[in-house]
N, C-alpha and C positions, 0 to 999 in steps of 0.2 A: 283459628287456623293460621300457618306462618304463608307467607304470601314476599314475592319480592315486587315491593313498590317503587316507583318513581315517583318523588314529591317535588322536585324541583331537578331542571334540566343542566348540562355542562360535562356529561358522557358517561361510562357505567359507573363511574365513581360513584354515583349518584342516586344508586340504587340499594333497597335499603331490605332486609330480611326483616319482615314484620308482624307482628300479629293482629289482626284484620279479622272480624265477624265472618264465621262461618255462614255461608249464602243458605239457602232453603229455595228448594224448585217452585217454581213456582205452575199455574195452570199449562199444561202442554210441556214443559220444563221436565226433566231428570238431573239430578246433580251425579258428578264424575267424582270419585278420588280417585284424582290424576297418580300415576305411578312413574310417568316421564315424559319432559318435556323437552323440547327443542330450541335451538335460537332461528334468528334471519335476523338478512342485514336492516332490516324495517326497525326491529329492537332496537340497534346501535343507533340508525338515524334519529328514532325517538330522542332516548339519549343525547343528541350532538342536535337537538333543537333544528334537525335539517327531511323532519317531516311535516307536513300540510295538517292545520287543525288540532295541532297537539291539544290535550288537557288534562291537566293533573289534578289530584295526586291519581294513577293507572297503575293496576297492577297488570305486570306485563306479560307479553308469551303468546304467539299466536298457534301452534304445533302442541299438540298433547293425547296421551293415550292412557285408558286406566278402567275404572270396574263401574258400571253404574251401581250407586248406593242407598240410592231413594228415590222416590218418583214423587211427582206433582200430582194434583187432578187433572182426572180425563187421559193419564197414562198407562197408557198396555202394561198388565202386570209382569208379560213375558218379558221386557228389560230391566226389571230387576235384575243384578248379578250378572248382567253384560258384559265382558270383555271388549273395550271398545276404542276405536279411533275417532276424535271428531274434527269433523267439517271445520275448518277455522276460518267461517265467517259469517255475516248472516243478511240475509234479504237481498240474494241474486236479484230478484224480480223475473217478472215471465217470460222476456226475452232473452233468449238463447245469446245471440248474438253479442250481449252488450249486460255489462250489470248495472242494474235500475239506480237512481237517482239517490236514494237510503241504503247501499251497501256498505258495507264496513266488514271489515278485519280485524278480528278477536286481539284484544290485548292493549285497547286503546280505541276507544275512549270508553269500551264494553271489558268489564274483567277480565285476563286473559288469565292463562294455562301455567304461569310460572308460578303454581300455589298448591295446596294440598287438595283442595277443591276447588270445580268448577259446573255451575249451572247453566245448562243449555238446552236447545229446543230439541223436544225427543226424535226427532228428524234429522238430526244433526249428529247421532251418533252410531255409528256403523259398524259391523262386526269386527274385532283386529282378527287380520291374519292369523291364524294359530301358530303356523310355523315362524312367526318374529317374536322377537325378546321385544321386552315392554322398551325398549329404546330404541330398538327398529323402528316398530309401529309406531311412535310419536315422531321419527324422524321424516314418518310420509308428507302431511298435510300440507303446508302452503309452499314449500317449494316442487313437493312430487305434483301437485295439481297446477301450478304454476305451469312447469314440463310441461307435465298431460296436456292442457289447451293447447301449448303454444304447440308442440307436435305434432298432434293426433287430432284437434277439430281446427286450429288454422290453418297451418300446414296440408293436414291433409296427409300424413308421411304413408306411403304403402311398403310394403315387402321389396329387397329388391333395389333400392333408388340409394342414392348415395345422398346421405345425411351430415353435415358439416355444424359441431356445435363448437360454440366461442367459448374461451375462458375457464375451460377446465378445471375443476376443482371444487368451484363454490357448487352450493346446494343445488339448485335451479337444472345448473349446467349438468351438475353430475346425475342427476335425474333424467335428464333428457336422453343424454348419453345411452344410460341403460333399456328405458324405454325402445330407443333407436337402434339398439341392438337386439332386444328381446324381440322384436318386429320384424327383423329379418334385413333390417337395411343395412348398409356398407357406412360405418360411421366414422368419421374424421375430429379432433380435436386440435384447437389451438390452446396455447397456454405460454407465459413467461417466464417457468418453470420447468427444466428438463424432467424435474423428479415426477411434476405433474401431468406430462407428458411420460415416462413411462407406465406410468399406474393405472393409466387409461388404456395401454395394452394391454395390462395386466388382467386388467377389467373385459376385455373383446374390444376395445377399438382396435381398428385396420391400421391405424395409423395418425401423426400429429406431426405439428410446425410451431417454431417456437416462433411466434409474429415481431421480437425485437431482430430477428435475421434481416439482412437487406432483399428485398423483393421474394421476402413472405407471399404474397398473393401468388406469383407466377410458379413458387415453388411448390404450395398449395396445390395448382391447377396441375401441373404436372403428375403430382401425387395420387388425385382422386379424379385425373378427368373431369374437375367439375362438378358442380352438386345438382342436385334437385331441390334440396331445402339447405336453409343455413337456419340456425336457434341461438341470435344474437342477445344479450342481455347489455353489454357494451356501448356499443354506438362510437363517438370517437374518432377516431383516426386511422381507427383500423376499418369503419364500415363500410366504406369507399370500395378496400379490398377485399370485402366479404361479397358485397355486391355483384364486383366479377368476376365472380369465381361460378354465380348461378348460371345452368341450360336451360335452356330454350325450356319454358315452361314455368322455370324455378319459382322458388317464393322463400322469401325472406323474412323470417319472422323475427318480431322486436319486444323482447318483454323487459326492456329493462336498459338504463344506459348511465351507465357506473361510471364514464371517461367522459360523461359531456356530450354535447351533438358533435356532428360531423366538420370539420375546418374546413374542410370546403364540400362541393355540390357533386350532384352523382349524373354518369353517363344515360342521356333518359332516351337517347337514341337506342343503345341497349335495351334500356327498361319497355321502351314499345315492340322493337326488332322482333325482339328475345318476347315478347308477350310474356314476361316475366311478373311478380305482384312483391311487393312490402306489405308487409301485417303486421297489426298492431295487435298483443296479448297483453292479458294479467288474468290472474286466480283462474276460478274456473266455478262452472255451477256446483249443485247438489249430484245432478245426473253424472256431470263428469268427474265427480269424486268417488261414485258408484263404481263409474266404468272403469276407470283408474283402479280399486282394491281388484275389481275381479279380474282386470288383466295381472295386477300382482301375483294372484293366488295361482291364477291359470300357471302362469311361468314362473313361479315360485322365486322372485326377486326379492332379494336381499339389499335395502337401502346400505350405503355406504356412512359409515360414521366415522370420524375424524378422530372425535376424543369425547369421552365422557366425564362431564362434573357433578358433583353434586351441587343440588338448590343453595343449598349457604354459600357454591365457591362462584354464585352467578356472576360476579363482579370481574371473575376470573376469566369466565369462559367469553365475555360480553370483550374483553378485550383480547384472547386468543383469536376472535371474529374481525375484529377491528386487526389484527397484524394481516390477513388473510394471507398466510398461512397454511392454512385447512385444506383437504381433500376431502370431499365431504359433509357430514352435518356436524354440529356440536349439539351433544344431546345433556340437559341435566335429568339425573337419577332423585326420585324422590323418596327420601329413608321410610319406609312404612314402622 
């Protein structure tokens, strides 16, 4: 099968269209012919040698959606001929809270998604949406589940509450967004980007600030009265003023911090006053990949895609990622 490998690190350049043995499922296993897969910035970092525990050579791609083709032993004959999203990752462990000590993220150092096939645990592949095109549904998994935690079980978001997510555009953010709108909450965007700041109107946000303005935060506060939740991936120099921008109760969730830590320290008089909370996210279980598709279907959401390439222009799309650019996913189309 063709597969896009990483054999040696120094960014997508480096990534190679190959031909690689077709996997075979194995006990409990189903294998996928993937039909489309997705990027994240996780890919790039691979690439640019600025992620934890690399090992090569990895075929890459943690996002993909496609048909089950074959089954392993001890698999329910009903998944055969699946239409399916899978899970992109594996061994949460049994705590809810916190993923166990052997979790990993598909596509490194475990075969990922950016190949014609892929073999994975028959648990791990879930019905797609009917009503998405095969590049939707690959555009959900690690970043719509990413969302989903940091939202809906850190956060905690309800109906109602004014929702403030950072950075508008990338995968994560734009997920959260939607989510935070399908839910009923009043949701705010920042961006550095006016373009990316209208499209999120576009989309049902109430409104955005573009954070390179002078006194972004108080302008912010002004706008939205204040949040209940803020869906930082950031951190930086802006998180200071994401911080107070939270009411009496708020909670600040952190999945991610693109800018570096904070240049300086946070008001913690505030922080107890305000009985306010910081949360730390990333991925999400099995459960809440469940709970994630079926709030999809309920509200019939439509993931947001940037641009689509095909598998051979990966090198293309891996650096379209790395301009950021994007509103949205970059999805690659796999030629059947």
């Amino acid at each position: 099968m063709k597969a896009i490998v990483l054999s040696k690190l120094g960014g997508p350049e480096q990534l190679q269209l190959t031909e690689v043995p077709t996997p075979e499922p194995g006990p409990g296993q189903v294998r996928v012919r993937l039909r489309a897969s997705a990027l994240n910035r996780r890919d790039v970092w691979i690439t640019l040698d600025q992620y934890p525990k690399i090992r090569l050579p990895a075929i890459m791609g943690s996002d993909g959606a496609g048909v089950v083709d074959k089954l392993g032993p001890d698999v329910s004959a009903d998944l055969l001929g699946r239409e399916a999203v899978i899970y992109p990752a594996y061994e949460w462990g049994a705590d809810t809270r916190f993923p166990g000590p052997a979790f990993r993220v598909l596509g490194m150092p475990d075969p990922g998604t950016f190949a014609e096939f892929i073999c994975v645990p028959a648990g791990h592949v879930f019905p797609k949406p009917d009503f998405l095109s095969w590049e939707q549904a690959a555009a959900l998994p690690l970043a719509g589940l990413t969302a989903w935690r940091a939202l809906m079980t850190q956060a905690g978001a309800q109906p109602g509450e004014t929702v403030l997510v950072t950075g508008i555009g990338g995968g994560v953010a734009t997920f959260a967004m939607k989510w935070a709108i399908a839910l009923g909450a009043k949701t705010f965007v920042t961006s550095g980007n006016a373009t990316k700041l209208e499209q999120a109107r576009q989309l049902g946000a109430a409104g955005g600030i573009d954070y390179h303005v002078e006194n972004w935060p108080k302008q912010l506060a002004e706008l939205t009265g204040g949040a209940d939740v803020v869906i930082d991936g950031t951190g930086g120099a802006n998180f200071p003023g994401c911080f107070s921008l939270l009411k009496p109760g708020g909670r600040l969730v952190v999945y991610g911090s693109t800018a570096g830590n904070p240049p300086t320290g946070l008001d913690l008089v505030r922080l107890f006053f305000r009985q306010t909370r910081i949360i730390g996210s990333t991925m999400g279980s099995p459960a809440e990949f469940a709970a994630m598709l079926e709030f999809v279907v309920e509200h019939r959401i439509e993931p947001v895609i940037d641009r689509v390439f095909r598998l051979d222009e990966a090198i293309a799309a891996h650096r379209h990622l790395l301009s950021a650019q994007q509103s949205g996913k970059i999805v690659l189309r796999h030629e059947t």
